[in-house]
C-alpha positions as CSV (number, residue, x, y, z in Angstrom):
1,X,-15.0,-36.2,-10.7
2,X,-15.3,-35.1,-14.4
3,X,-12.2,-33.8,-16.8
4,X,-12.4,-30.8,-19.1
5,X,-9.8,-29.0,-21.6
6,X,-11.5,-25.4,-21.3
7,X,-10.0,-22.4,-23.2
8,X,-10.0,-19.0,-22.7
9,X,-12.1,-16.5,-22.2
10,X,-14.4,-18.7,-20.0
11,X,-18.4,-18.5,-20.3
12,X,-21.1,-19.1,-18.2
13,X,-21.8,-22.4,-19.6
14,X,-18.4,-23.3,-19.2
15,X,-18.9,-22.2,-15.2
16,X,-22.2,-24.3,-15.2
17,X,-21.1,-27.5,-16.0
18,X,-17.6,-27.2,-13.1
19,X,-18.5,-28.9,-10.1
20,X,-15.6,-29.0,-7.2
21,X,-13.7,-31.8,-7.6
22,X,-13.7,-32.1,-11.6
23,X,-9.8,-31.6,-13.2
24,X,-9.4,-28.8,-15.8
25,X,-6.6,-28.6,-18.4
26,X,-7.0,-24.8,-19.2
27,X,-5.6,-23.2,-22.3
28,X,-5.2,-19.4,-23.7
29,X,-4.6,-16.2,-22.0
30,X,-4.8,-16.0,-18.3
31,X,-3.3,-13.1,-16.0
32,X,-1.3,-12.5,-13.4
33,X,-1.7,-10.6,-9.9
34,X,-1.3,-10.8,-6.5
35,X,-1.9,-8.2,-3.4
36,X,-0.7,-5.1,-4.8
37,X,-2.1,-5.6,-8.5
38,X,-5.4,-6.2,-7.3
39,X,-5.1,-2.9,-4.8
40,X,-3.8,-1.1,-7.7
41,X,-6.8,-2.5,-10.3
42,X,-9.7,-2.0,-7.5
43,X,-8.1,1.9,-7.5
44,X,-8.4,2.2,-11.3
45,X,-12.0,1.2,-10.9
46,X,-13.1,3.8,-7.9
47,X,-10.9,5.9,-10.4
48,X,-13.0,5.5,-13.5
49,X,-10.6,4.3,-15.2
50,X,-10.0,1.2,-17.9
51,X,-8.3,-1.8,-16.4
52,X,-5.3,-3.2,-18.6
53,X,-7.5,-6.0,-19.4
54,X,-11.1,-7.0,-19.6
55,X,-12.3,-9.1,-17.2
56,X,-15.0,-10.7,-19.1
57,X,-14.7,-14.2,-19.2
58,X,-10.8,-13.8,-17.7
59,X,-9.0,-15.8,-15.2
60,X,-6.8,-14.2,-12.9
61,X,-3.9,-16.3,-11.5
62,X,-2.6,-15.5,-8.0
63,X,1.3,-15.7,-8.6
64,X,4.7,-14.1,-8.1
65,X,6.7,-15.5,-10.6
66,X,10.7,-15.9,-10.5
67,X,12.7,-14.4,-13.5
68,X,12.6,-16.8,-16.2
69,X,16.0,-18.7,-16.9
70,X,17.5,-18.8,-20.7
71,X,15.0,-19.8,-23.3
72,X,12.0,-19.9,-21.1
73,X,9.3,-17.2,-21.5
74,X,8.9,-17.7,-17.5
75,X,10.3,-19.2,-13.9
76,X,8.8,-21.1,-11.3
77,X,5.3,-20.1,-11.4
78,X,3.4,-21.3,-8.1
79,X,0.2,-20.4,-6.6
80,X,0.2,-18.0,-3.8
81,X,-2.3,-18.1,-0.9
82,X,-5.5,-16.4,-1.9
83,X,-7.5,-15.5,1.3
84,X,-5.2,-12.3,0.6
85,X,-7.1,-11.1,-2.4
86,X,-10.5,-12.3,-0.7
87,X,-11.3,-8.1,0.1
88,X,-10.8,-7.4,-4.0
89,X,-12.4,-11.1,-5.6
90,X,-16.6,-10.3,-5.1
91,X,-16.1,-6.9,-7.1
92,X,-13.4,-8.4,-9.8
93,X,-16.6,-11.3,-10.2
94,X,-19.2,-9.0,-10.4
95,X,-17.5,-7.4,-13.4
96,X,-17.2,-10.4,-15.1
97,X,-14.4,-12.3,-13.9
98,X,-14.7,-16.0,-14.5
99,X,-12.0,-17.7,-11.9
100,X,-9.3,-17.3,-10.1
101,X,-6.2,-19.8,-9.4
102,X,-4.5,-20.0,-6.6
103,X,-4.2,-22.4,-3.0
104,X,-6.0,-22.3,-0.2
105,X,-9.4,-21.7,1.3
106,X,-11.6,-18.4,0.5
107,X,-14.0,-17.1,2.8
108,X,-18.0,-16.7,2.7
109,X,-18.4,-13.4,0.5
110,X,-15.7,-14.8,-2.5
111,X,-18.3,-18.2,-2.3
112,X,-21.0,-16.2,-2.5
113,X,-19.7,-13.9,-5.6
114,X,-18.9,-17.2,-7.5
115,X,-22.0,-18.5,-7.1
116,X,-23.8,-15.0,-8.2
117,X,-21.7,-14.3,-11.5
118,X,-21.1,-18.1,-12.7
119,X,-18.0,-17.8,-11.7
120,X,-15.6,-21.0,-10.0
121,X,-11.8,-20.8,-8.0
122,X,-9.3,-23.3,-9.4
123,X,-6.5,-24.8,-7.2
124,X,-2.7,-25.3,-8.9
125,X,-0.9,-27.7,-6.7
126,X,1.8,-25.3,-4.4
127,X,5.3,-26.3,-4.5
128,X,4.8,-27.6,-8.2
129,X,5.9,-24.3,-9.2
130,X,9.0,-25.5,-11.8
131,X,6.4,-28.1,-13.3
132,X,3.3,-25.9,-13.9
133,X,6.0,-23.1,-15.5
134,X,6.2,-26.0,-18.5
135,X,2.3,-25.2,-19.2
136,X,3.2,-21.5,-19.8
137,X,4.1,-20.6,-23.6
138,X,4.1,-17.0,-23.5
139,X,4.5,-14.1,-20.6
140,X,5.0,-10.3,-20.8
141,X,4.3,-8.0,-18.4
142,X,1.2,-5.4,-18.9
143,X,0.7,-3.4,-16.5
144,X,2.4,-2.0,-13.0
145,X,6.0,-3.7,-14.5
146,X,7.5,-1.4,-11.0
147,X,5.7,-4.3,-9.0
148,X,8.3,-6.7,-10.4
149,X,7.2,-10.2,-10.0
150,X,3.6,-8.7,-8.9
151,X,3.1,-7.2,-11.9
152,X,0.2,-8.3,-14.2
153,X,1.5,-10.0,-16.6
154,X,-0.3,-12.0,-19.7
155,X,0.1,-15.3,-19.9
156,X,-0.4,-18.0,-22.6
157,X,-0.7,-21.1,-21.1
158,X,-1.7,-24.9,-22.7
159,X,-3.3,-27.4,-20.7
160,X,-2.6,-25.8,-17.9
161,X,-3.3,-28.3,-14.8
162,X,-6.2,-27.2,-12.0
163,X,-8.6,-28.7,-10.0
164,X,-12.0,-26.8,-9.5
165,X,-12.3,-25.9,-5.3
166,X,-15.0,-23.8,-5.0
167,X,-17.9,-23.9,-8.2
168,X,-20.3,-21.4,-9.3
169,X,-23.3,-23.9,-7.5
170,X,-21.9,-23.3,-4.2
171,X,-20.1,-26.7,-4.2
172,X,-16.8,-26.8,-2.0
173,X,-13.7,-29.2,-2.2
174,X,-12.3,-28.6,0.6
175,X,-13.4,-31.0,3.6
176,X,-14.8,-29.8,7.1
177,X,-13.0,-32.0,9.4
178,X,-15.3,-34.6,11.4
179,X,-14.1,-34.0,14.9
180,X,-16.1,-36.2,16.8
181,X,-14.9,-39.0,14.5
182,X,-11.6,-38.0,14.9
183,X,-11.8,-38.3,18.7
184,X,-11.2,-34.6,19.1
């Protein structure tokens, strides 16, 4: 397991050298959306239309954030669950999306899409919601503000704390469970 302080936007040697496992303190501009954001940007696409930011070397954070309390630019700002953007992740890649953040496992075609653009999925620890808010500097909303906390929002975050799951050499974190072993 390796450490890196990465800033935004992310390259493709910045992909290459992430294997799953390694810790990353990420700092700049990251965005936020969830289920209906990433409905509403795949439409924009099959629309022709611009997106309201450019993917190119972008991360895309999978979070709901609550309001932010006095003096702080955000709330609580935990991942979500990302098999539910799984349907939307291969194209967002293939345009030149670098990662994603969010918890949980993704399924064969998001793998394969990292591994095809150079691209890697970074966990944030779930429940540390209140704690990873303190890495966040900056947050306004961009684009589909009606969405309320699903809205995309930019954020400006410093040394923001994730842990590379799924790398851009097919490499996985996430353990398959020895069953024999386990006397199952």
């Amino acid at each position: 397991m390796a450490e890196y302080s990465l800033t935004t936007p992310l390259t493709d040697e910045d992909m290459a050298q992430l294997k799953a496992g390694d810790v990353v303190k990420l700092t700049g501009t990251i965005y936020t959306a969830r289920d209906a954001a990433h409905k509403r940007l795949v439409d924009l696409l099959d629309d022709g239309k611009e997106l309201p930011f450019d993917l190119k070397g972008s991360v895309v954070y999978y979070v709901g954030p609550s309001p932010a309390p006095p003096g702080r630019p955000i709330g609580a700002a935990g991942p979500t669950t990302s098999y539910r953007m799984d349907s939307y992740a291969p194209r967002l890649h293939s345009l030149g999306l670098k990662a994603s953040i969010g918890k949980g496992k993704r399924n064969d075609e998001v793998k394969q899409a990292l591994k095809d653009n150079k691209a890697v999925y970074f966990g944030a620890t779930g429940g540390a919601g209140a704690l990873l808010s303190m890495c966040i500097k900056d947050a306004k909303v961009i684009a589909f503000d009606e969405l309320g906390p699903e809205a995309i929002r930019e954020l400006t975050v410093e040394d923001f704390p994730l842990l590379v799951i799924n790398d851009s050499h097919g490499g996985e974190l996430y353990a398959v469970p020895d069953r024999k072993a386990a006397g199952v």
